[in-house]
RODO-2510 file (C-alpha; in nm, 4 decimals, decimal comma):
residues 399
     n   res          X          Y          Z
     1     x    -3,9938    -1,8961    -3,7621
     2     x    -3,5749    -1,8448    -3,7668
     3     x    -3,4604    -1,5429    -3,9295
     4     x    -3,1730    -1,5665    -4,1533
     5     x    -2,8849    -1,3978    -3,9780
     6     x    -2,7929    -1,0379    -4,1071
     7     x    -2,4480    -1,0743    -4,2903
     8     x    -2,1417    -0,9264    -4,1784
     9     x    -2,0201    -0,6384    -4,3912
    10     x    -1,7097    -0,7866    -4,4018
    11     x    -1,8921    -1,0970    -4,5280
    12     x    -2,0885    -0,9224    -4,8234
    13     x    -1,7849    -0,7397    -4,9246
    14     x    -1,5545    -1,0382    -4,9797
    15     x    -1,8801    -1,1961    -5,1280
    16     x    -1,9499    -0,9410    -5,3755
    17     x    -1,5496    -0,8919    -5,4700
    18     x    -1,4960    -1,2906    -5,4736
    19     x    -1,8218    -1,3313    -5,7393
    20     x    -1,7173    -1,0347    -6,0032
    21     x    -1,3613    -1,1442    -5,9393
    22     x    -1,4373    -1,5219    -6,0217
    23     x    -1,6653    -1,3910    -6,3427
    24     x    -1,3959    -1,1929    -6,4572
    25     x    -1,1423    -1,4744    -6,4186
    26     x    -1,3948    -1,7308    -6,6147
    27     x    -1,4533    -1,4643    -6,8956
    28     x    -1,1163    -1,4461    -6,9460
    29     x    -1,0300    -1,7827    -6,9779
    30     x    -0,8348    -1,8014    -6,6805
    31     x    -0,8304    -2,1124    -6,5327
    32     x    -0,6609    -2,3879    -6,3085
    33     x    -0,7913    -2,7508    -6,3562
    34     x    -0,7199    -3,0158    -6,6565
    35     x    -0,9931    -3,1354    -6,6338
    36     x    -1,1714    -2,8957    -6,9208
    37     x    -1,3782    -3,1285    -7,1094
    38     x    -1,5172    -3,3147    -6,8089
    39     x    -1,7989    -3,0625    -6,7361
    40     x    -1,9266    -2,7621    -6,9862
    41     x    -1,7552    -2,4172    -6,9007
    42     x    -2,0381    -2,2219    -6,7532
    43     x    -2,0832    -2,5267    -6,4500
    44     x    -1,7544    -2,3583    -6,3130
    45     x    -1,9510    -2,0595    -6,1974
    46     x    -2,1746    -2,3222    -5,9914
    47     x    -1,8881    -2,3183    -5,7197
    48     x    -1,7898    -1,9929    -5,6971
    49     x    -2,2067    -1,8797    -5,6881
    50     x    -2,2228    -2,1280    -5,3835
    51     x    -1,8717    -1,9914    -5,2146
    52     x    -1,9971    -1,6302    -5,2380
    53     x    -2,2877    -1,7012    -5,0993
    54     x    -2,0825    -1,9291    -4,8183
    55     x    -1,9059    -1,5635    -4,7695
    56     x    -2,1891    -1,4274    -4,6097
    57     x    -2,2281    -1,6706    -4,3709
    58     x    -1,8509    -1,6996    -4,2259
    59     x    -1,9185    -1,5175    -3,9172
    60     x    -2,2912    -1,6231    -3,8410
    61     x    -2,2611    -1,9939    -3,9118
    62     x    -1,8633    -2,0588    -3,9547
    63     x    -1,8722    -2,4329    -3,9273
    64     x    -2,1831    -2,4652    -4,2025
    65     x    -1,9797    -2,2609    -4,3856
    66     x    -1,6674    -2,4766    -4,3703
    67     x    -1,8621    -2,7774    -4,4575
    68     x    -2,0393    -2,6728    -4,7990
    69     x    -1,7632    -2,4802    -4,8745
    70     x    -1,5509    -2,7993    -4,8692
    71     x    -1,7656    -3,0223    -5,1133
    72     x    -1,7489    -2,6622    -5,3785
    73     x    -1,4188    -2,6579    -5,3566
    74     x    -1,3445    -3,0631    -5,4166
    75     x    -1,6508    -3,0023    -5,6880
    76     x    -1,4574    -2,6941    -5,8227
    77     x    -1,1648    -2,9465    -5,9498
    78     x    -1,3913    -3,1246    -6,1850
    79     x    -1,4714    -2,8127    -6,3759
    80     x    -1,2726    -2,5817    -6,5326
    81     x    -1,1653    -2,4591    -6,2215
    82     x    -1,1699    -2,0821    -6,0555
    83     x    -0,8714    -1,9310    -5,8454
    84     x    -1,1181    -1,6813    -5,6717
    85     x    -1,2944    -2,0244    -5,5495
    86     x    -1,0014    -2,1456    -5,3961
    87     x    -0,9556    -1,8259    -5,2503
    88     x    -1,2799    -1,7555    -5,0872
    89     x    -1,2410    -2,1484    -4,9099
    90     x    -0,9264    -2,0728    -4,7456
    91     x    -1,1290    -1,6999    -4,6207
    92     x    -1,4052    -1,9819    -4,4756
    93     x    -1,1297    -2,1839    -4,3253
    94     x    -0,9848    -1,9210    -4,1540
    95     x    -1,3329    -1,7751    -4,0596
    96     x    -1,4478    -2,1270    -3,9027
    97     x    -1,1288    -2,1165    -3,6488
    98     x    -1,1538    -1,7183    -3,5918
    99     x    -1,5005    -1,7209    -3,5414
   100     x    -1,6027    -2,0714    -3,4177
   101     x    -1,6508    -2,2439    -3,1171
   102     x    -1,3577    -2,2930    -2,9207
   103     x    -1,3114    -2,6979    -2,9808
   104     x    -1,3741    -2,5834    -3,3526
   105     x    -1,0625    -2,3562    -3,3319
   106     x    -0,9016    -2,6162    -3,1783
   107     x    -0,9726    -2,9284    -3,3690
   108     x    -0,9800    -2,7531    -3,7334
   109     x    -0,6030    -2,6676    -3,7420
   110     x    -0,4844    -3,0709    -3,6142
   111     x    -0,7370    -3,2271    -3,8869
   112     x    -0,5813    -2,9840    -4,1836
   113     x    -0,2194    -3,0886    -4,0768
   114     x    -0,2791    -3,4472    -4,1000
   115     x    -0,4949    -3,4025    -4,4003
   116     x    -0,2037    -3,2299    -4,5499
   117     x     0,0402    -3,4921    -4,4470
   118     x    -0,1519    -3,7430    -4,5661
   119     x    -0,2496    -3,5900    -4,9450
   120     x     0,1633    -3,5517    -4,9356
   121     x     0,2293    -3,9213    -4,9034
   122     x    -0,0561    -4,0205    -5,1162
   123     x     0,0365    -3,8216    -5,3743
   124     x     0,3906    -3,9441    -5,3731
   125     x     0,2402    -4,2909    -5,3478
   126     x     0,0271    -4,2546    -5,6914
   127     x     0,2616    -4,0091    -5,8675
   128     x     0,5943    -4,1623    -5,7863
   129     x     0,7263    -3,7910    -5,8841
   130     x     0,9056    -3,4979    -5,6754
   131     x     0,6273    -3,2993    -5,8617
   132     x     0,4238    -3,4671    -5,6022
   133     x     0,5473    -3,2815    -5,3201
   134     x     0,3430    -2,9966    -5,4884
   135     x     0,0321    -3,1670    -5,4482
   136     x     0,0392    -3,1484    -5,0631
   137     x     0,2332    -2,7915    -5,0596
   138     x    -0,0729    -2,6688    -5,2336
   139     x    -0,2939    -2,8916    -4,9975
   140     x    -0,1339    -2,7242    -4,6971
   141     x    -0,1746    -2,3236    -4,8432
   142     x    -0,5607    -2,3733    -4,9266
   143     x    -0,6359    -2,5521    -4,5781
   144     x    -0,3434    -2,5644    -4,2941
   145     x    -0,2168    -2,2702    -4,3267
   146     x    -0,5247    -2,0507    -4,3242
   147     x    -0,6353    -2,2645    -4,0165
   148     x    -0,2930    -2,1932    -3,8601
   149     x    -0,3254    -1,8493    -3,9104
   150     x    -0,7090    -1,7833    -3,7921
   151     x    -0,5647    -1,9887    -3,4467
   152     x    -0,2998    -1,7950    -3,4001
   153     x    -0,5286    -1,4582    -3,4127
   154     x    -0,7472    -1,5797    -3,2137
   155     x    -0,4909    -1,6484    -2,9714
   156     x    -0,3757    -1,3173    -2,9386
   157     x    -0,7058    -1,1934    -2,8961
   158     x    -0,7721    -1,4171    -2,5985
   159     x    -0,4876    -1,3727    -2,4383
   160     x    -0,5732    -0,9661    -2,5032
   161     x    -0,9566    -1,0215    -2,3886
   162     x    -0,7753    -1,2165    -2,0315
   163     x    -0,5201    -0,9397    -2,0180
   164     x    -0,8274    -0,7051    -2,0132
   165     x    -1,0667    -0,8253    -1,7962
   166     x    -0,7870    -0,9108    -1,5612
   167     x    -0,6800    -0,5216    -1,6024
   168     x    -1,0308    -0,4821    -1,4916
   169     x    -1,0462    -0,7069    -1,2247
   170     x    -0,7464    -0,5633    -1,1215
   171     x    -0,8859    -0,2173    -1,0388
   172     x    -1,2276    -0,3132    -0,8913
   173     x    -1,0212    -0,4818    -0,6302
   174     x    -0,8243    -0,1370    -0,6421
   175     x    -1,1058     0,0613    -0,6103
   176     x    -1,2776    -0,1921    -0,3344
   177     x    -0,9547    -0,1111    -0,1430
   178     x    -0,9351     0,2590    -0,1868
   179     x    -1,3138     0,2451    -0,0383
   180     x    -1,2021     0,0045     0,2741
   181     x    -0,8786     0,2009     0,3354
   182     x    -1,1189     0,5449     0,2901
   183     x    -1,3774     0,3420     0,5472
   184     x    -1,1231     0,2253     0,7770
   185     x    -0,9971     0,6617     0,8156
   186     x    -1,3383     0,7507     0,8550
   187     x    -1,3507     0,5023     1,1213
   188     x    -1,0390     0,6048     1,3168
   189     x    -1,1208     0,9738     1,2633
   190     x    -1,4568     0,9602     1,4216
   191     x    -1,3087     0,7520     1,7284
   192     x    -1,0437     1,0090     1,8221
   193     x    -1,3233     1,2891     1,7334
   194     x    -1,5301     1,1464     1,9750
   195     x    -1,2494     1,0317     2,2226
   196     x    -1,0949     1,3755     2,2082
   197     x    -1,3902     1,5918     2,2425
   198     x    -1,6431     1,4048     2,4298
   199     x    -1,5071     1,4144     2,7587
   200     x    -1,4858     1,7903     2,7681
   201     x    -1,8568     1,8391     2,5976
   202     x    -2,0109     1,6173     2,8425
   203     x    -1,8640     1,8487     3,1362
   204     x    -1,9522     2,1375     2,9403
   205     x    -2,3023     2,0049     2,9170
   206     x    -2,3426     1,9048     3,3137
   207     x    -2,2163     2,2528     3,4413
   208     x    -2,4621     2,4529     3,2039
   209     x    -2,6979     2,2838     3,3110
   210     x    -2,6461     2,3190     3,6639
   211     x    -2,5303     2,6739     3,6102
   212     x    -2,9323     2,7429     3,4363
   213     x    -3,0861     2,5344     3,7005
   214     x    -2,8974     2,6984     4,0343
   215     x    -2,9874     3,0241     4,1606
   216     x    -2,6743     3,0373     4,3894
   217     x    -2,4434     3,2726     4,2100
   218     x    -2,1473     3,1513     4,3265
   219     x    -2,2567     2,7815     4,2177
   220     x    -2,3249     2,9276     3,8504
   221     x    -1,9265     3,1305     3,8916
   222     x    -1,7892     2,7861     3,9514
   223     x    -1,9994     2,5752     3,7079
   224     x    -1,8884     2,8631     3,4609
   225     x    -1,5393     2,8086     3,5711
   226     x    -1,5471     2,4702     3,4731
   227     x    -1,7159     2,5097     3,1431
   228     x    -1,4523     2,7519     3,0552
   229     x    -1,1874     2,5159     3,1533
   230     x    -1,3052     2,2382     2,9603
   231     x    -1,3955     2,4680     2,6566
   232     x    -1,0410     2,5473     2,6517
   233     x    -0,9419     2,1764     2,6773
   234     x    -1,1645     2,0612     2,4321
   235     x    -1,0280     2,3122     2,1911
   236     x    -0,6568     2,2097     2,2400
   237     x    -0,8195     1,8720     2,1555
   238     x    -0,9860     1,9648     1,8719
   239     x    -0,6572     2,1525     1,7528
   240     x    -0,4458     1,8537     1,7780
   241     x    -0,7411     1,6098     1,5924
   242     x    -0,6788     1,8857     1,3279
   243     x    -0,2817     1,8567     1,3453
   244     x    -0,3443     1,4677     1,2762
   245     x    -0,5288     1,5412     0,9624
   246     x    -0,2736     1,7788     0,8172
   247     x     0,0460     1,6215     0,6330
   248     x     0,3015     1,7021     0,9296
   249     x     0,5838     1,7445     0,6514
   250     x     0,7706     2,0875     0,6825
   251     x     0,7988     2,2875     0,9405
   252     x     0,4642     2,1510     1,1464
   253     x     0,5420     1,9125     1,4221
   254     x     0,3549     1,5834     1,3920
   255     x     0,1214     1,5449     1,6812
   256     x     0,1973     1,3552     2,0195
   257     x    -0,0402     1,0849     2,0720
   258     x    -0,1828     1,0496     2,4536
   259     x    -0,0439     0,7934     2,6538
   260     x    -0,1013     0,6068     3,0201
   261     x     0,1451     0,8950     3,1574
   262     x    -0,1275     1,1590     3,0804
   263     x    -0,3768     0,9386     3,3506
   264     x    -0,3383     1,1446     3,6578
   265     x    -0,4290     1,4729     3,4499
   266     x    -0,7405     1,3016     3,3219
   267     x    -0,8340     1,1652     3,6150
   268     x    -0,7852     1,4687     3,7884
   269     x    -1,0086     1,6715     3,5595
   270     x    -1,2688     1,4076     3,6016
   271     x    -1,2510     1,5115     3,9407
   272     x    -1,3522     1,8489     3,9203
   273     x    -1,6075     1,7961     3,6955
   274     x    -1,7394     1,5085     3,8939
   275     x    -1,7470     1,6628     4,2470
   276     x    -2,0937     1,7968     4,2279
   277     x    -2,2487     1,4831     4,1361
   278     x    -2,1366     1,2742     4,4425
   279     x    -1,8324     1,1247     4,2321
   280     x    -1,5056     1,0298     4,3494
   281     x    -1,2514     0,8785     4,1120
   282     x    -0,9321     0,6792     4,2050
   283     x    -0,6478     0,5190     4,0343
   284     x    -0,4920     0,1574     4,1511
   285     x    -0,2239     0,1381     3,8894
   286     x    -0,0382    -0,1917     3,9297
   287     x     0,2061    -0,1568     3,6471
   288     x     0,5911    -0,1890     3,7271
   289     x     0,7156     0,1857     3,7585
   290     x     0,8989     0,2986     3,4379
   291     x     0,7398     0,0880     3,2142
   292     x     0,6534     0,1449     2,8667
   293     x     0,3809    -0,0579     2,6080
   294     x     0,3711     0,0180     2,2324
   295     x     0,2914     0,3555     2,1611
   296     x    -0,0973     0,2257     1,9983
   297     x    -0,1277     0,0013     2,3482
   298     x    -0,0978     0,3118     2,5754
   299     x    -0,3581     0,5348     2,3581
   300     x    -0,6030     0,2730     2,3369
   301     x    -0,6041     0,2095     2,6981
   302     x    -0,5712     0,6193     2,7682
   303     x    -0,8854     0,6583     2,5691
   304     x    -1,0988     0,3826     2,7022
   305     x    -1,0188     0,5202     3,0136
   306     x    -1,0795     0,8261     2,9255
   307     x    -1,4568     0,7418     2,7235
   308     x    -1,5123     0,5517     3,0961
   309     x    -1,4611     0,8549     3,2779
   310     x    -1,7186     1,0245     3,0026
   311     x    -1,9905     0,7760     3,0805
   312     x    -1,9714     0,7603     3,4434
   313     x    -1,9804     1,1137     3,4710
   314     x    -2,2624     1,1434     3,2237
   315     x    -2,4727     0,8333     3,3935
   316     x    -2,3006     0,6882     3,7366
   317     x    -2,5040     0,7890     4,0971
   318     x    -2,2756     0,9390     4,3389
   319     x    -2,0040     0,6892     4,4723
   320     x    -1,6373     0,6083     4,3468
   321     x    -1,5292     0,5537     4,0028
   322     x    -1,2092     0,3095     3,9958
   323     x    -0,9582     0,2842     3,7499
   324     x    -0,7439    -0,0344     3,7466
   325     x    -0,4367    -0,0967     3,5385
   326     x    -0,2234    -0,4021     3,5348
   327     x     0,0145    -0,5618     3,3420
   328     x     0,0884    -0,9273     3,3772
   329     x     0,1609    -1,2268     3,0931
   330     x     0,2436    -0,9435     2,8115
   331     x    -0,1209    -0,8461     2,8689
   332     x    -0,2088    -0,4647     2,9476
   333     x    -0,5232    -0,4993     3,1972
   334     x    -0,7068    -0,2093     3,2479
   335     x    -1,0668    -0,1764     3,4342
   336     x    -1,3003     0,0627     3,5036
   337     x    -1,6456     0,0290     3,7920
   338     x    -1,8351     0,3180     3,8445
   339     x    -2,1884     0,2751     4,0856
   340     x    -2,5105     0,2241     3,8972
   341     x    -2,8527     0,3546     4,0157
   342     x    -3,0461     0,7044     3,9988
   343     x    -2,8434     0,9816     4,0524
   344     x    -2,9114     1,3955     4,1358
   345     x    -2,8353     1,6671     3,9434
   346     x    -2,8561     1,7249     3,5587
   347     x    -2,7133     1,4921     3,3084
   348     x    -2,6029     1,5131     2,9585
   349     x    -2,7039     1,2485     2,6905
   350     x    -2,5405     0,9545     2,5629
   351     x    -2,5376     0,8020     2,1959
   352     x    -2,3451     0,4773     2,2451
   353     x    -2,1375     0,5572     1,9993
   354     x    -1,8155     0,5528     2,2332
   355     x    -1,8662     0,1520     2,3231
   356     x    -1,8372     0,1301     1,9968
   357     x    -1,5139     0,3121     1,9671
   358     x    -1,3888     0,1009     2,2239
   359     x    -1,4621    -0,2238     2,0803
   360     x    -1,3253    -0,1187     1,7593
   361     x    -1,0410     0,0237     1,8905
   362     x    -0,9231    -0,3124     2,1113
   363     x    -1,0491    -0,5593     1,7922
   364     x    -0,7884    -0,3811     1,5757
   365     x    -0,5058    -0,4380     1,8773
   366     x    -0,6227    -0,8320     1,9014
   367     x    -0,7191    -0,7337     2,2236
   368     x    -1,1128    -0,8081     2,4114
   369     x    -1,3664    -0,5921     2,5399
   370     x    -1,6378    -0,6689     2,8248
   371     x    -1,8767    -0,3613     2,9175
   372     x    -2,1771    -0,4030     3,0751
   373     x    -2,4229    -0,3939     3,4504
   374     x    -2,2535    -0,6594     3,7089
   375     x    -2,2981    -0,7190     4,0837
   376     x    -2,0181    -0,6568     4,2990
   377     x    -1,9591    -0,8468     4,5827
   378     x    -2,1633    -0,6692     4,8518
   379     x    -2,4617    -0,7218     4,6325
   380     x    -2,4186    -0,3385     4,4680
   381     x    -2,4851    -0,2609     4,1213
   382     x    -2,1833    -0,1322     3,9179
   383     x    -2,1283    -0,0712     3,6021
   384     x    -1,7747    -0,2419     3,4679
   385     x    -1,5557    -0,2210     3,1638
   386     x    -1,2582    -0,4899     3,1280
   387     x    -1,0395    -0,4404     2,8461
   388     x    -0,7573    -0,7052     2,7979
   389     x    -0,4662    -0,5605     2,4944
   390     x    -0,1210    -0,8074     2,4198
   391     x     0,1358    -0,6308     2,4160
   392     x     0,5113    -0,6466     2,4961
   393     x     0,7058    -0,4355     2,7257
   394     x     0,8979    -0,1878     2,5586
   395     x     1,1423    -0,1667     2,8193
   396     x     1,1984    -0,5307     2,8234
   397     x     1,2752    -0,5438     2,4458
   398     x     1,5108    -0,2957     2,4731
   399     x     1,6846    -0,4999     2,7711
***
């Protein structure tokens, strides 16, 4: 079963102040047709009963509306006649383009203007009278011109409804970018987190070991010497991590990022911490002396060097670590073998959360990654990472 619709209250208000306005109008004598003796006086409240009634209807059903309220109004001009009739129709024209379906709003203001043309000429065709002209000026107020208007509101509130939902649209992508940009940070920070402090933990981690484990005290002095030393190291790291973080506006000095000069030092603490494990690290660097990458090249290829350095002294057997770096075709090279197998001595745990810093680090320079078990060419198993990162010579651009 369909339920009526519930009326508007806009809708019942015109409809109750358009019926007591017409009755008024018709006890008073008031009215606008000659056509007075065609039809007795009461059958002029017949169209304004059905227009009220239309009233309610204007927003639920605007083209129904439109259509009855059409044949009352042409009916309305062979009685008596009621202003408030006319009225009300030009309310339902307006409704059916403010409230109807888009090709209604559309279609409704063309067919009044040609209707209104078209009463104008015929008019002027029968009357054969200026006066005629009056005919299709009133033709044009009771139809056109309330179509005209309900298109242009509903216009403007399109064009509102697009400004707002692209206002909307607007700051989701906004606020999908604010949440990249805060994932992207996140990302970065935990890389040179782990980058920075890693290294010395790791150390930290083998020596107490060793130093709890060893009964020789001067093995536990020098394991404690070492633990000290890269306690101290890993706080300076952990100091300048912090100095990145802070707004370096003022009097602060904005942090120095590592570069491929700071290799030897690294290298040679890997040394010491590496010694009692059966380690030895070297570095073949094949770069042109005095040469200098992009500031984001160097520390890239300083850290996976330096995350390298971590794993092989958290899980290489004893034998030489190498570290390679070349620079050929505007393409920093840089590799790092250590020996795989079982080795002596404690060890501290791994994660695998610093391959992942690597990779993400050389995907954001364009660059490619390869880590993983290979067999060298004596038939030995080694463990290699192969990093390749563009970049252009500094000191060439310069030349």
């Amino acid at each position: 079963m369909t339920r009526f619709p519930r009326p508007h209250r806009d809708g019942v208000l015109l409809a109750v102040t358009g019926l007591l306005g017409g009755v008024l109008l018709w006890g008073l004598g008031l009215h606008t047709t000659a056509f007075r003796d065609l039809m007795p006086s009461w059958v002029t409240l017949v169209p304004l009963a059905v227009m009220a009634f239309l009233e309610l209807l204007r927003r639920s059903c605007p083209r129904t509306a439109l259509l009855i309220g059409t044949a009352a109004v042409i009916a309305d001009q062979f009685t008596h006649g009621n202003l408030v009739t006319v009225l009300m129709y030009t309310d339902l024209m307006y409704a059916a383009v403010v409230y109807g379906t888009p090709g209604a709003a559309r279609r409704i203001p063309v067919i009044t203007g040609w209707i209104t043309v078209a009463m104008t000429i015929a008019a002027l065709a029968w009357l054969r009278r200026p006066e005629a002209l009056l005919i299709g000026v009133v033709t044009g107020l009771v139809s056109f011109a309330p179509a005209l208007t309900g298109a242009t509101l509903r216009n403007h509130r399109e064009a509102a409804e697009a400004a707002r939902l692209r206002a909307e649209q607007t700051a989701l992508l906004a606020e999908i970018d604010r949440g990249q940009a805060i994932a992207a940070e996140r990302s970065r920070m935990a890389r040179e987190l782990h980058d920075m402090v890693a290294n010395n933990l790791s150390a930290i981690a083998i020596h107490s070991t060793a130093a709890l484990s060893i009964a020789d005290p001067k093995a536990s002095a020098d394991a404690l010497a070492v633990i000290r030393e890269n306690s101290v190291q890993g706080l300076s790291e952990m100091r300048r991590l912090i100095g990145l973080l802070r707004d370096s506006s003022g009097d602060q000095e904005p942090a120095v990022a590592p570069s491929l000069d700071g290799l030897d030092a690294l290298i040679g603490q890997a040394r010491t911490v590496g010694a009692d494990s059966g380690l030895v690290f070297v570095l073949d660097d094949g770069r042109t002396p005095g040469g200098r990458l992009p500031p984001p090249i160097e520390m890239a290829a300083y850290r996976i060097v330096q995350e390298s350095l971590t794993n092989a002294l958290k899980h290489a057997s004893p034998g030489t670590v190498t570290v390679t770096l070349a620079y050929t075709d505007h393409t920093l090279r840089v590799g790092v073998t250590s020996p795989c197998g079982e080795r002596p001595g404690p060890r501290a745990p791994g994660s695998g959360a610093g391959l992942v810093g690597m990779r993400e680090r050389v995907s954001l320079l364009d660059g490619s990654l390869e880590a993983g078990p290979v067999t060298a060419a004596d038939g030995t198993k080694i463990w290699q990472v192969r990093a390749q990162l563009p970049a252009e010579d500094d000191t060439e651009l310069s030349a």
